[in-house]
PDB file with one MODEL, atoms N, CA, C and O in Angstrom:
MODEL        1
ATOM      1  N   UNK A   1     127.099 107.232  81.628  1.00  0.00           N
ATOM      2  CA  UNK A   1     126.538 107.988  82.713  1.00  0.00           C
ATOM      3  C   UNK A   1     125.605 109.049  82.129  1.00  0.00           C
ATOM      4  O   UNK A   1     125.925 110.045  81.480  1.00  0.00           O
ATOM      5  N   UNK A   2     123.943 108.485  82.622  1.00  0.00           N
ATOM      6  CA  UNK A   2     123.057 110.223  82.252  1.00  0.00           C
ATOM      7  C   UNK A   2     123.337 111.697  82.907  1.00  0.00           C
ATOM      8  O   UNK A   2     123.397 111.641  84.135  1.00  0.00           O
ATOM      9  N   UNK A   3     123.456 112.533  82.552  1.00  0.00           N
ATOM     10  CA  UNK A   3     123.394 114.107  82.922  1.00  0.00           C
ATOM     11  C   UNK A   3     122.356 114.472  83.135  1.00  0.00           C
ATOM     12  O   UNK A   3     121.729 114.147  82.126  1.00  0.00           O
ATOM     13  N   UNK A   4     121.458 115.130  84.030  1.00  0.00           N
ATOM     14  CA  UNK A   4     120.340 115.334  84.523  1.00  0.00           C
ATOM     15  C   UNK A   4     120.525 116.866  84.345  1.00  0.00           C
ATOM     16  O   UNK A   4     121.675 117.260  84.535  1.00  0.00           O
ATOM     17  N   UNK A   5     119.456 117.938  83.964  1.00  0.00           N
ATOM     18  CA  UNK A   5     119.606 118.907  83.968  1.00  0.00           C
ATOM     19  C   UNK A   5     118.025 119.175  84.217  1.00  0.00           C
ATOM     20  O   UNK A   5     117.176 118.336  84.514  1.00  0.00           O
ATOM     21  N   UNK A   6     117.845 120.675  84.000  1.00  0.00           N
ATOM     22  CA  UNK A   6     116.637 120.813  84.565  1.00  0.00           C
ATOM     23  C   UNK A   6     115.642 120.456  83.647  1.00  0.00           C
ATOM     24  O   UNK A   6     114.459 120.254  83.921  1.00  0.00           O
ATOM     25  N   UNK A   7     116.165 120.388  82.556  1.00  0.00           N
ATOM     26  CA  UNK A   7     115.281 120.235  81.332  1.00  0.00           C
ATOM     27  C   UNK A   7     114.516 118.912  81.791  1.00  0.00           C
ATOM     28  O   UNK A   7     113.329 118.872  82.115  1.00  0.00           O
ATOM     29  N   UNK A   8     115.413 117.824  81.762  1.00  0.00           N
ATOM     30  CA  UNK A   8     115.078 116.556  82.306  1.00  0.00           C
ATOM     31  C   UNK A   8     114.283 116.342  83.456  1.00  0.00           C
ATOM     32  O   UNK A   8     113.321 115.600  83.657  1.00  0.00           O
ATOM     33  N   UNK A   9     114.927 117.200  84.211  1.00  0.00           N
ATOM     34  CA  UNK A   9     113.836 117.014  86.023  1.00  0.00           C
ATOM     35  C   UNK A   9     112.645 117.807  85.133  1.00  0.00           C
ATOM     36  O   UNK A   9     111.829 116.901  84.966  1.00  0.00           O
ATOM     37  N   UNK A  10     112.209 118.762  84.604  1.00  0.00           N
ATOM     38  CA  UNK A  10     111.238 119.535  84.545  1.00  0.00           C
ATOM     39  C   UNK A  10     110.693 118.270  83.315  1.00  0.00           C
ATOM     40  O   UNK A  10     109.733 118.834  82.790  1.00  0.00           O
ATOM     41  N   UNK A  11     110.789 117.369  82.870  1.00  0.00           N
ATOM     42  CA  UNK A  11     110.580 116.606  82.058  1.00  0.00           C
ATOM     43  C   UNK A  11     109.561 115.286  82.723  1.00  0.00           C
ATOM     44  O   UNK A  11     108.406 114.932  82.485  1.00  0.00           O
ATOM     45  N   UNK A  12     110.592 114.807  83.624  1.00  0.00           N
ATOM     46  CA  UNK A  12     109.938 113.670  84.533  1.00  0.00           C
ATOM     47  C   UNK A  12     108.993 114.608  85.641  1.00  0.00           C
ATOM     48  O   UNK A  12     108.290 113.835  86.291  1.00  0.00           O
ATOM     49  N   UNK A  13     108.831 115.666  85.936  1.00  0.00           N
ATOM     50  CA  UNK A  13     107.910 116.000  87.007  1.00  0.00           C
ATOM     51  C   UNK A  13     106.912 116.133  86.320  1.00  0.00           C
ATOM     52  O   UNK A  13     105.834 115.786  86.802  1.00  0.00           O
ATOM     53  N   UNK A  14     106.981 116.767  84.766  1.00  0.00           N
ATOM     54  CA  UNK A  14     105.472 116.820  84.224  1.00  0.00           C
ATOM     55  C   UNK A  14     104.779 115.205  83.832  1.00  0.00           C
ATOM     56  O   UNK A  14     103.607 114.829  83.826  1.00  0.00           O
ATOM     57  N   UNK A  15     105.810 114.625  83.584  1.00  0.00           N
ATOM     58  CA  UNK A  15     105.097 113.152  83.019  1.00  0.00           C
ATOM     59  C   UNK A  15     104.632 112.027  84.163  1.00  0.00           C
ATOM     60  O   UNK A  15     104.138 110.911  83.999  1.00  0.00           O
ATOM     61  N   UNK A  16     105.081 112.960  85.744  1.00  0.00           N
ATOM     62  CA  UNK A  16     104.565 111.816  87.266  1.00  0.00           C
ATOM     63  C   UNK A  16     103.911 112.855  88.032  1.00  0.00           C
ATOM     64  O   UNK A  16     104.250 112.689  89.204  1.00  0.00           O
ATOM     65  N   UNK A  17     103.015 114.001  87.911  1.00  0.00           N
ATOM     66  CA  UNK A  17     102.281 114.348  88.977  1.00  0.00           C
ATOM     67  C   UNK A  17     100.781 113.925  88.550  1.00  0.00           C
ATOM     68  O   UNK A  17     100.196 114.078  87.478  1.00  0.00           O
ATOM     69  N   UNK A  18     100.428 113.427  89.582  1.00  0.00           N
ATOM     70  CA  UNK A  18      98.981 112.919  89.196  1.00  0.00           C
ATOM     71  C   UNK A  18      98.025 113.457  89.289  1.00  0.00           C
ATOM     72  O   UNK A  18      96.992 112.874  88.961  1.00  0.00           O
ATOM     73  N   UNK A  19      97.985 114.917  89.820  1.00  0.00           N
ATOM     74  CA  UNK A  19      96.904 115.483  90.030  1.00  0.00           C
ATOM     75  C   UNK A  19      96.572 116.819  89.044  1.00  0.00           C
ATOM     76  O   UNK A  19      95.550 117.503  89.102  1.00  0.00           O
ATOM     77  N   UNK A  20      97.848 117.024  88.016  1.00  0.00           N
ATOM     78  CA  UNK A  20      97.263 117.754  87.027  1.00  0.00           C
ATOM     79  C   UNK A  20      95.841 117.776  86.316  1.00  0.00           C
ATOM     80  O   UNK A  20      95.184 116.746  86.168  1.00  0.00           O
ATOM     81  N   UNK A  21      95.404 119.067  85.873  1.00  0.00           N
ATOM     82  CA  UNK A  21      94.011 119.098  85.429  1.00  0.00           C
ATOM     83  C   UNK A  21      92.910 120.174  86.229  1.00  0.00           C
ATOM     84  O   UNK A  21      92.969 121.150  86.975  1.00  0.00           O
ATOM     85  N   UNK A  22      92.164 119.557  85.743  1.00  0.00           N
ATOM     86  CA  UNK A  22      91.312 120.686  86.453  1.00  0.00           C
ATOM     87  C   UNK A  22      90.645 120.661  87.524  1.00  0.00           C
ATOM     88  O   UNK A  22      89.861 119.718  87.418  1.00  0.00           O
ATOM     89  N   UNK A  23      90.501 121.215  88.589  1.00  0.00           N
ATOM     90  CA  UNK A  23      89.927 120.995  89.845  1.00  0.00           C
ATOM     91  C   UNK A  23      89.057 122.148  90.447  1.00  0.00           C
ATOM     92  O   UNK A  23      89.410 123.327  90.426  1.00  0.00           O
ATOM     93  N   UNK A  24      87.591 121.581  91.122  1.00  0.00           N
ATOM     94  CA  UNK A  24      86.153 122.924  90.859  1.00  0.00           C
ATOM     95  C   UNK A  24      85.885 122.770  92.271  1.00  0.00           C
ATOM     96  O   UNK A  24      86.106 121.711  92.859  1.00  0.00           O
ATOM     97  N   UNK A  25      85.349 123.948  92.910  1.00  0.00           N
ATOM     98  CA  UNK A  25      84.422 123.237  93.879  1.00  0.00           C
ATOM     99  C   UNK A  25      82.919 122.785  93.643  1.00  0.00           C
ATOM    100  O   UNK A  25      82.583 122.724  92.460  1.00  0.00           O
ATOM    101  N   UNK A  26      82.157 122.525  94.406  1.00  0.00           N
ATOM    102  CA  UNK A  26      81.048 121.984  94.124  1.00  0.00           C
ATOM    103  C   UNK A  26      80.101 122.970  93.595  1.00  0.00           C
ATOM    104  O   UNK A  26      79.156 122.677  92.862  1.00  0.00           O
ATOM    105  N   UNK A  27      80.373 124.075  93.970  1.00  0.00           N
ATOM    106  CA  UNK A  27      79.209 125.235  92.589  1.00  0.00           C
ATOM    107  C   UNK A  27      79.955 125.928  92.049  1.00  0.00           C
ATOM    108  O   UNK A  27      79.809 127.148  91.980  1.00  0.00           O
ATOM    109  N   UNK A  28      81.493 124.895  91.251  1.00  0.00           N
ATOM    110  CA  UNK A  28      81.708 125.360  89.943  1.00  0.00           C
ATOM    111  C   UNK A  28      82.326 126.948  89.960  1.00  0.00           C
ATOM    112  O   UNK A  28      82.666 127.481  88.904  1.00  0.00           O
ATOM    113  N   UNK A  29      82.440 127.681  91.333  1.00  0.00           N
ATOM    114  CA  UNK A  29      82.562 129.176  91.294  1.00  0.00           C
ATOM    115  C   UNK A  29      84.111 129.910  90.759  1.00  0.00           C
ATOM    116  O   UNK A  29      84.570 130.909  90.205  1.00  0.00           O
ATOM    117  N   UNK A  30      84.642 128.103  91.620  1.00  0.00           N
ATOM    118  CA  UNK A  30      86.392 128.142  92.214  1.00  0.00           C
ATOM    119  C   UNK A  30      86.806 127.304  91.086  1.00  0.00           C
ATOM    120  O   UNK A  30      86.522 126.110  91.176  1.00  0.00           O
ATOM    121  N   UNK A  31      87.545 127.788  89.839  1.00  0.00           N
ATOM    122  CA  UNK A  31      88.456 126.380  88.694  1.00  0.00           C
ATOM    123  C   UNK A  31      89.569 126.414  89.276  1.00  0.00           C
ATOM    124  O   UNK A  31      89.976 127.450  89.802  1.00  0.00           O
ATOM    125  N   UNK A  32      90.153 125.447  89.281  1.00  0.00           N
ATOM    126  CA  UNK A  32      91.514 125.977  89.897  1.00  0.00           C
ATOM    127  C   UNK A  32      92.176 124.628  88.818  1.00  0.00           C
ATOM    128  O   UNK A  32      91.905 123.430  88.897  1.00  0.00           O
ATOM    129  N   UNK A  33      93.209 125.392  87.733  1.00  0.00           N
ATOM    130  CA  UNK A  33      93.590 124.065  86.974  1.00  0.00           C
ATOM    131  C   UNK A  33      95.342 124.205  86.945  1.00  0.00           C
ATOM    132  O   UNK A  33      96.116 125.141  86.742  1.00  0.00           O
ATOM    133  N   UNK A  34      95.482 122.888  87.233  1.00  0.00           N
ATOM    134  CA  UNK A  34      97.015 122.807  87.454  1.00  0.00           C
ATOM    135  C   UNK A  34      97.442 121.989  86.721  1.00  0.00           C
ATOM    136  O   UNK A  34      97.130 120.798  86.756  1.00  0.00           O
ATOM    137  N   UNK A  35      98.452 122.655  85.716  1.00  0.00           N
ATOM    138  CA  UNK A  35      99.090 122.638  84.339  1.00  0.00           C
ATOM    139  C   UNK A  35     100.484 121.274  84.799  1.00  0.00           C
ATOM    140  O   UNK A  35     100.977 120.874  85.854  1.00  0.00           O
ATOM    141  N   UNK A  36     100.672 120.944  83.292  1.00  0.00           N
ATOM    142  CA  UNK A  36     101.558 119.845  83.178  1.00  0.00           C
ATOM    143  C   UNK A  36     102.808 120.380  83.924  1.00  0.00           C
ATOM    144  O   UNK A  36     103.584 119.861  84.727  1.00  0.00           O
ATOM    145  N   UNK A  37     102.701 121.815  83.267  1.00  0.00           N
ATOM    146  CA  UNK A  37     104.740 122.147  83.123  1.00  0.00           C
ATOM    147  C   UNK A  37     105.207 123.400  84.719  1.00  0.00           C
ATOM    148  O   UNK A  37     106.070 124.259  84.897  1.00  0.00           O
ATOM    149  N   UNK A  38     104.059 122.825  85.561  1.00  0.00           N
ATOM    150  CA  UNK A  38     103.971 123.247  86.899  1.00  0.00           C
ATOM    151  C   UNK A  38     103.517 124.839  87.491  1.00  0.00           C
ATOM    152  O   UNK A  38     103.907 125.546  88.421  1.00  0.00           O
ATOM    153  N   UNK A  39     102.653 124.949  86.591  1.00  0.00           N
ATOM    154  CA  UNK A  39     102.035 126.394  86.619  1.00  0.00           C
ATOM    155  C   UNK A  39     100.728 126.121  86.880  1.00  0.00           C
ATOM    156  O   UNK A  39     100.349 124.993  86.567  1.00  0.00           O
ATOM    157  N   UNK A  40      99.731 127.064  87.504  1.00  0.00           N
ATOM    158  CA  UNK A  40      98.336 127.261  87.615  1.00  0.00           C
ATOM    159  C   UNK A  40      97.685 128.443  87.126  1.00  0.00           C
ATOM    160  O   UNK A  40      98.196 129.434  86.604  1.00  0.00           O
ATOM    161  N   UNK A  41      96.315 128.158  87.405  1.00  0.00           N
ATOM    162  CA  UNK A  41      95.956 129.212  86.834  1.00  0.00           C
ATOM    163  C   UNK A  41      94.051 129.510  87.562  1.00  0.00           C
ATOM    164  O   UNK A  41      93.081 129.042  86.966  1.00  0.00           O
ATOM    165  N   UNK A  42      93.950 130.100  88.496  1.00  0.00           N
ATOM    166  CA  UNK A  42      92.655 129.868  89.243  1.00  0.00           C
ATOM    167  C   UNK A  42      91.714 130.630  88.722  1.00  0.00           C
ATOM    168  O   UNK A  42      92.058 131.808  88.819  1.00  0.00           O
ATOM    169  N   UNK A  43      90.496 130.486  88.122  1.00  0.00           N
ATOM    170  CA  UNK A  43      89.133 131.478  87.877  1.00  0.00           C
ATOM    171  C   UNK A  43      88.555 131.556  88.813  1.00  0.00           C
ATOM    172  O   UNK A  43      88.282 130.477  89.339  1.00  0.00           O
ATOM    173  N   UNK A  44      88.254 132.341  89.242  1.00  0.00           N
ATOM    174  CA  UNK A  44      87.281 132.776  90.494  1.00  0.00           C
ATOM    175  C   UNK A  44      85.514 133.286  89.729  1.00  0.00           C
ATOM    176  O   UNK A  44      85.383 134.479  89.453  1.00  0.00           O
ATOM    177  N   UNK A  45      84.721 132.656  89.549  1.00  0.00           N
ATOM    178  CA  UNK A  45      83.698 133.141  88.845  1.00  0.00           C
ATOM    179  C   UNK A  45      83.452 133.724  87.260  1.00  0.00           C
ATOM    180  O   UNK A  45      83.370 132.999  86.268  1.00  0.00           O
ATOM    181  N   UNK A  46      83.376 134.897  87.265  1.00  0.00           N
ATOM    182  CA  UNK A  46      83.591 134.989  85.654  1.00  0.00           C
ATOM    183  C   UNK A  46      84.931 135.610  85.801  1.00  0.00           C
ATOM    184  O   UNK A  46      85.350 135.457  84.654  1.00  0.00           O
ATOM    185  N   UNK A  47      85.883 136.211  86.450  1.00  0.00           N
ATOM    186  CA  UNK A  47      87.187 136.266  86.263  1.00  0.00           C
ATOM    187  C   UNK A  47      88.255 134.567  85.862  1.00  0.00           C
ATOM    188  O   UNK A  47      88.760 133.747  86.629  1.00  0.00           O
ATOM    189  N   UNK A  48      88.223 134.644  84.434  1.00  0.00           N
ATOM    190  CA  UNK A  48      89.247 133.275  84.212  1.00  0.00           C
ATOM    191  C   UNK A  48      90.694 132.694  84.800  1.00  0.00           C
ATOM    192  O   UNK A  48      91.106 131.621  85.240  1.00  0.00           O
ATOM    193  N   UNK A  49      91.278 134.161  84.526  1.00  0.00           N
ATOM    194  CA  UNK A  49      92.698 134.245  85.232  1.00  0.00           C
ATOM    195  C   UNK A  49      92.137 135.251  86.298  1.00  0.00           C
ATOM    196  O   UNK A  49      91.600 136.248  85.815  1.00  0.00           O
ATOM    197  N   UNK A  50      92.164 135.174  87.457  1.00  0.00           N
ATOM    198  CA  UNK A  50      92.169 135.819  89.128  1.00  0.00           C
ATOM    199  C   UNK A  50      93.410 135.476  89.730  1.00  0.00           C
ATOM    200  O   UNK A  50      94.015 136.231  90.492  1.00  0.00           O
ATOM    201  N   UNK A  51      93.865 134.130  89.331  1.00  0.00           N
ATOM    202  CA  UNK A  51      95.501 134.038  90.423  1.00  0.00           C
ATOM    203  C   UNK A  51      96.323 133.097  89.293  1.00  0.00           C
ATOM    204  O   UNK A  51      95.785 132.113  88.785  1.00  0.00           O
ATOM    205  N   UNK A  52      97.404 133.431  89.033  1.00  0.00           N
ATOM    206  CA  UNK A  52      98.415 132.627  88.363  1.00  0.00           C
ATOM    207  C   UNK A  52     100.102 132.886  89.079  1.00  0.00           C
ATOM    208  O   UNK A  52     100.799 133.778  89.562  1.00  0.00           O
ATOM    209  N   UNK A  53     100.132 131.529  88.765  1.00  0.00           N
ATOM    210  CA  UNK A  53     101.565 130.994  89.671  1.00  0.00           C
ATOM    211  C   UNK A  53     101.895 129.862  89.588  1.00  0.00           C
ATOM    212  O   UNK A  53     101.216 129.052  88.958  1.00  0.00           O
ATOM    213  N   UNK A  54     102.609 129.657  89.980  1.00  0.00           N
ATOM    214  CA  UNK A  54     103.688 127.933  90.252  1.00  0.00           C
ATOM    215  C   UNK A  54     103.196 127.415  91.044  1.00  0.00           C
ATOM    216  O   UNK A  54     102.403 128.075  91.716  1.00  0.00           O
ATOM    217  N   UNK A  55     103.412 125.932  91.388  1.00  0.00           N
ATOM    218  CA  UNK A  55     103.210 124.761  92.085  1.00  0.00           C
ATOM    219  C   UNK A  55     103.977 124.190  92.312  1.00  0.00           C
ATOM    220  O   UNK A  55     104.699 124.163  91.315  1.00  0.00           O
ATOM    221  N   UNK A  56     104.434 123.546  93.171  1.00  0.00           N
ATOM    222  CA  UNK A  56     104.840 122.523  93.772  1.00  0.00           C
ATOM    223  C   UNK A  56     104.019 121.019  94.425  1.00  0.00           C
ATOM    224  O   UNK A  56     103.315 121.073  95.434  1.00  0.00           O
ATOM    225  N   UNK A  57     104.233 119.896  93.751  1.00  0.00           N
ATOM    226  CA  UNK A  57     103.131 118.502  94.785  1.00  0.00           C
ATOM    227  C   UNK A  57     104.637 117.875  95.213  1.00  0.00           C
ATOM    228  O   UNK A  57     105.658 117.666  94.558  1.00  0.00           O
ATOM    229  N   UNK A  58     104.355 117.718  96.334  1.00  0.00           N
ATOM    230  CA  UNK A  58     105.270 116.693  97.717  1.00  0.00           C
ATOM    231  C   UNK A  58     104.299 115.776  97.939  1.00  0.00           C
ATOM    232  O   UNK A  58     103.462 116.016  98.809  1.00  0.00           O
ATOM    233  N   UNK A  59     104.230 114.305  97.028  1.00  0.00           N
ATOM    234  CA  UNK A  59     103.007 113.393  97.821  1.00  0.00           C
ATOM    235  C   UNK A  59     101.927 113.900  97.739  1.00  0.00           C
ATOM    236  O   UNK A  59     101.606 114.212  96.592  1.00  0.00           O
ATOM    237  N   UNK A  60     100.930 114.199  98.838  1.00  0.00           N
ATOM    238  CA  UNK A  60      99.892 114.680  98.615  1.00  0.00           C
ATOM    239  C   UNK A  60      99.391 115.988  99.368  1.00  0.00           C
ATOM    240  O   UNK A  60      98.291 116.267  99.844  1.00  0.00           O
ATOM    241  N   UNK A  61     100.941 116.898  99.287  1.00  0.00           N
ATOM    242  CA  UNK A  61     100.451 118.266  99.267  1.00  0.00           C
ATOM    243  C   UNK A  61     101.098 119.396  98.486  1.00  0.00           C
ATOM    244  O   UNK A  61     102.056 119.189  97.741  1.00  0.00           O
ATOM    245  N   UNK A  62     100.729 120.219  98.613  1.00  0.00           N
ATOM    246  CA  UNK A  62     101.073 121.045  96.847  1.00  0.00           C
ATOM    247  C   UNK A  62     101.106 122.091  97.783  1.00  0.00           C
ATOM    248  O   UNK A  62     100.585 122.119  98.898  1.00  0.00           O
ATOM    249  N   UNK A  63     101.980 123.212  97.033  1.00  0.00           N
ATOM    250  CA  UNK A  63     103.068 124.586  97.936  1.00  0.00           C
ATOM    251  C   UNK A  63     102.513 125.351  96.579  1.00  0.00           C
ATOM    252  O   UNK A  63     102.665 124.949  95.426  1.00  0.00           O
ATOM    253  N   UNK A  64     101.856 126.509  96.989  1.00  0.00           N
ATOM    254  CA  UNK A  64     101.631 127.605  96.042  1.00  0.00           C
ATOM    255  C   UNK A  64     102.458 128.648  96.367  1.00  0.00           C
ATOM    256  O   UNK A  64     102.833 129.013  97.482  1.00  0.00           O
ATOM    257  N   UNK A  65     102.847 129.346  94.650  1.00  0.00           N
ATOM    258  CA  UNK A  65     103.414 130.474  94.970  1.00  0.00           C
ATOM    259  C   UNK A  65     102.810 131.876  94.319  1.00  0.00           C
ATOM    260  O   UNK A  65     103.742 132.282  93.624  1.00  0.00           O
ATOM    261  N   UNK A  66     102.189 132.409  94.251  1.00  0.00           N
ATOM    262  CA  UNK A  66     101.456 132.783  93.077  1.00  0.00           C
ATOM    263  C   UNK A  66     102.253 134.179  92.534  1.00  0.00           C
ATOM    264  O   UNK A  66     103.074 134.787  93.221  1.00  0.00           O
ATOM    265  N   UNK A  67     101.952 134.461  91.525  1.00  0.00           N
ATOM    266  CA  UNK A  67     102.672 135.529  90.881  1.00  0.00           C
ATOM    267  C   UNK A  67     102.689 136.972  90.924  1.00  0.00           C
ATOM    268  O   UNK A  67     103.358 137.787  90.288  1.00  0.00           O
ATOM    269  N   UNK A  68     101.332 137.181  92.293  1.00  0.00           N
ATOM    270  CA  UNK A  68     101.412 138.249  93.107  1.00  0.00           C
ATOM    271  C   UNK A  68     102.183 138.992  93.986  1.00  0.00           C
ATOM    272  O   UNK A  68     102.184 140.184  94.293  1.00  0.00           O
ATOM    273  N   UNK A  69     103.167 137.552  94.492  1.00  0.00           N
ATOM    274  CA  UNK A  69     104.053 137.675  95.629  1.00  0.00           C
ATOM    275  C   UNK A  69     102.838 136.504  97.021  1.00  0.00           C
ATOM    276  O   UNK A  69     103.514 135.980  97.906  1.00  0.00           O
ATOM    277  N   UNK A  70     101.830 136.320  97.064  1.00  0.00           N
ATOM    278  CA  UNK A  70     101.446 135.506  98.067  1.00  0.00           C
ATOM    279  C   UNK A  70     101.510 133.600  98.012  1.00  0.00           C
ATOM    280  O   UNK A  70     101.357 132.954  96.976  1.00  0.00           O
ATOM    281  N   UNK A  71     101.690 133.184  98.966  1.00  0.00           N
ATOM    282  CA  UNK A  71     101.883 131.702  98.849  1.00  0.00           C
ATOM    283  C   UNK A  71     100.600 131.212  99.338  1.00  0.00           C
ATOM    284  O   UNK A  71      99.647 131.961  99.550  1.00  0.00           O
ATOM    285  N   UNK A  72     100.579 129.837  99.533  1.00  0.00           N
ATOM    286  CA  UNK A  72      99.212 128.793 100.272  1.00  0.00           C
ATOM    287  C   UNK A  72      99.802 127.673 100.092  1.00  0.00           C
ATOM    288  O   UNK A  72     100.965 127.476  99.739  1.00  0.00           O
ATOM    289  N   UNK A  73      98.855 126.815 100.381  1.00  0.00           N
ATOM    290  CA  UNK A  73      99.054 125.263 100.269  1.00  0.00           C
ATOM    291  C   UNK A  73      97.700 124.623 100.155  1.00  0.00           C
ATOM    292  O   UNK A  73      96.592 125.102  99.913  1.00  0.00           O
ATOM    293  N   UNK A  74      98.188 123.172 100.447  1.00  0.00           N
ATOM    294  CA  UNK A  74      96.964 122.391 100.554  1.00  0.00           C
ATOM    295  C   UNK A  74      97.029 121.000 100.833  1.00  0.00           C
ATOM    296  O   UNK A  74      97.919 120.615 101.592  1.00  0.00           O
ATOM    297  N   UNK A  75      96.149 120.099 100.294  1.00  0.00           N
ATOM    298  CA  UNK A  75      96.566 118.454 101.121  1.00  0.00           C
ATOM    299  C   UNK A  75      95.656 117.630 100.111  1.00  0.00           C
ATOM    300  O   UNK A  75      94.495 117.553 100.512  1.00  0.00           O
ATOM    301  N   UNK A  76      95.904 116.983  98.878  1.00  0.00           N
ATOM    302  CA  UNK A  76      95.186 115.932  98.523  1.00  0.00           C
ATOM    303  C   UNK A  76      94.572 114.802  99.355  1.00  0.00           C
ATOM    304  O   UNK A  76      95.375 114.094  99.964  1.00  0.00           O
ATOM    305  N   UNK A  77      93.457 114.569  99.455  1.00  0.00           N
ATOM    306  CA  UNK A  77      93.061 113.465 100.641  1.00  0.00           C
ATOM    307  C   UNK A  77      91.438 113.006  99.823  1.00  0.00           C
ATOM    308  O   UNK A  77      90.376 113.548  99.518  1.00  0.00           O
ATOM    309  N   UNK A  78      92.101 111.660  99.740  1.00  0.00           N
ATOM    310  CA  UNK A  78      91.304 110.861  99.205  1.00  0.00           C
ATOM    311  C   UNK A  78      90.004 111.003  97.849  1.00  0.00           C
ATOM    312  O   UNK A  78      88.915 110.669  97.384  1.00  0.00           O
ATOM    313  N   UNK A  79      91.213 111.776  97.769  1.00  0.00           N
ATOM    314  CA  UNK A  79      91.002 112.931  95.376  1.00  0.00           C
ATOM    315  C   UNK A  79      90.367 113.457  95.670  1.00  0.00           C
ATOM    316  O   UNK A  79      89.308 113.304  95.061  1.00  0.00           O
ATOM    317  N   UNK A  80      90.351 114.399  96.669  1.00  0.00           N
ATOM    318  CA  UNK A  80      89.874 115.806  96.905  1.00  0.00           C
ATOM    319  C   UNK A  80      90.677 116.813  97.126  1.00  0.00           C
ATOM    320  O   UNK A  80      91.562 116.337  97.836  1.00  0.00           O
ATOM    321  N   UNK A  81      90.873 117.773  96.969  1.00  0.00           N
ATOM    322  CA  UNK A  81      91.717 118.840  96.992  1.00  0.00           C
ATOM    323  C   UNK A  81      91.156 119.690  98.133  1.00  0.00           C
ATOM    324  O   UNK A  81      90.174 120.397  97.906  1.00  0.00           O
ATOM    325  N   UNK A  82      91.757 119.665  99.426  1.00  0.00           N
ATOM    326  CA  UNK A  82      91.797 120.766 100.557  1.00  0.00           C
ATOM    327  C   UNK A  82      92.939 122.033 100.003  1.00  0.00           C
ATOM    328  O   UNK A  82      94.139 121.948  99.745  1.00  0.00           O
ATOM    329  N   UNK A  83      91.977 123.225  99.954  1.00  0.00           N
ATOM    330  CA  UNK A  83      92.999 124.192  99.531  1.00  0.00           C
ATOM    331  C   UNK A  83      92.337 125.736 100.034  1.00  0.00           C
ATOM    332  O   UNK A  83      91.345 126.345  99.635  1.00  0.00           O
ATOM    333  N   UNK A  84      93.396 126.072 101.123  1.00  0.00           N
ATOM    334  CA  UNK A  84      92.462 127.765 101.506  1.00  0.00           C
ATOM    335  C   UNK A  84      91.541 127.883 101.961  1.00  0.00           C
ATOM    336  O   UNK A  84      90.965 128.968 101.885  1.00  0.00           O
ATOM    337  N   UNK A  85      90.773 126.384 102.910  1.00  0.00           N
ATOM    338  CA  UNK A  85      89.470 126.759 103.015  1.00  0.00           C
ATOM    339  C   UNK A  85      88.450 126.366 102.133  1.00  0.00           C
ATOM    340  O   UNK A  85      87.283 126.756 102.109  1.00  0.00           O
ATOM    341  N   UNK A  86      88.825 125.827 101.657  1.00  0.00           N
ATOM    342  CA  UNK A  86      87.966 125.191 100.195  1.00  0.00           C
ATOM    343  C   UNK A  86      88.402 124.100 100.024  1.00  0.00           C
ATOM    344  O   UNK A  86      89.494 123.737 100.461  1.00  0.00           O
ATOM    345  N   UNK A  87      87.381 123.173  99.153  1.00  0.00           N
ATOM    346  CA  UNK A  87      87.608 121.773  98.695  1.00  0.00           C
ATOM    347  C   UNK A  87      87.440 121.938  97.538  1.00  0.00           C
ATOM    348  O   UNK A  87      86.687 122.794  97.071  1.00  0.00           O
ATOM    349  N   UNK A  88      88.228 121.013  96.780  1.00  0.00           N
ATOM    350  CA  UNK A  88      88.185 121.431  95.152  1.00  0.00           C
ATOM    351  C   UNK A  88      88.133 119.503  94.422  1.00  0.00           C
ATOM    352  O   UNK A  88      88.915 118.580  94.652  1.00  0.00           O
ATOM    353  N   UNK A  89      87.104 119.531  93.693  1.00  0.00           N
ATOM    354  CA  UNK A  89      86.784 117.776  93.343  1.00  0.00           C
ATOM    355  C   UNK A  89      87.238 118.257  91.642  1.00  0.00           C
ATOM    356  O   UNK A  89      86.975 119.135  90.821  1.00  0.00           O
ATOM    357  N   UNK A  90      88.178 116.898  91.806  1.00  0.00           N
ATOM    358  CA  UNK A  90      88.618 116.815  89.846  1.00  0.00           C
ATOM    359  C   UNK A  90      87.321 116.930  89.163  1.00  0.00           C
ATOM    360  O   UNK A  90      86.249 116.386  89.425  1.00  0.00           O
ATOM    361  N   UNK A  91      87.711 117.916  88.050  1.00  0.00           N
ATOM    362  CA  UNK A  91      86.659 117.960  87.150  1.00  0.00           C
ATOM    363  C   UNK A  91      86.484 116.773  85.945  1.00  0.00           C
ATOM    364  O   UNK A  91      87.380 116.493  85.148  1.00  0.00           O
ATOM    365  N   UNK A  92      85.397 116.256  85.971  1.00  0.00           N
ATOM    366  CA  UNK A  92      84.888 115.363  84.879  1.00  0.00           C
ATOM    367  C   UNK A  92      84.776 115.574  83.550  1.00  0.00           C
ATOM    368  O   UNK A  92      84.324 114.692  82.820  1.00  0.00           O
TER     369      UNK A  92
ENDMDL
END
């Protein structure tokens, strides 16, 4: 019998979310890159770090928590990232 601990769940969630990486809007203003081990980290222009926090993806929507104390969300749809009012396209 396997023992599952968090090590393990935090193991298989980094090696099956598919949308890790980096994600821009279209003039590049907004990075918004979401890390293997379920952390983010958003640049807003020349500020690199502007918002850092945790993530959550359910399918194809993702639960922000950020490390300010404020939350958001969003909705993957058809590898685009709806988030806040913004669209965010994987970076190349």
């Amino acid at each position: 019998m396997a023992l599952f601990n968090s090590a393990t769940t935090e193991h298989h969630r980094m090696n099956t979310n598919p949308y890790v990486g980096m994600w821009v809007t279209a003039d590049r203003n907004i990075r918004h890159e979401l890390l293997a081990n379920g952390r983010y980290v958003e640049a807003r222009g020349k500020r690199e770090r502007a918002y850092l926090g945790r993530y959550v993806v359910t399918g194809n929507h993702i639960d922000y928590w950020d490390d300010s104390g404020f939350t958001a969300d969003g909705d993957f749809v058809d590898g685009v990232l709806h988030h806040a009012g913004m669209i965010l396209y994987r970076d190349k």
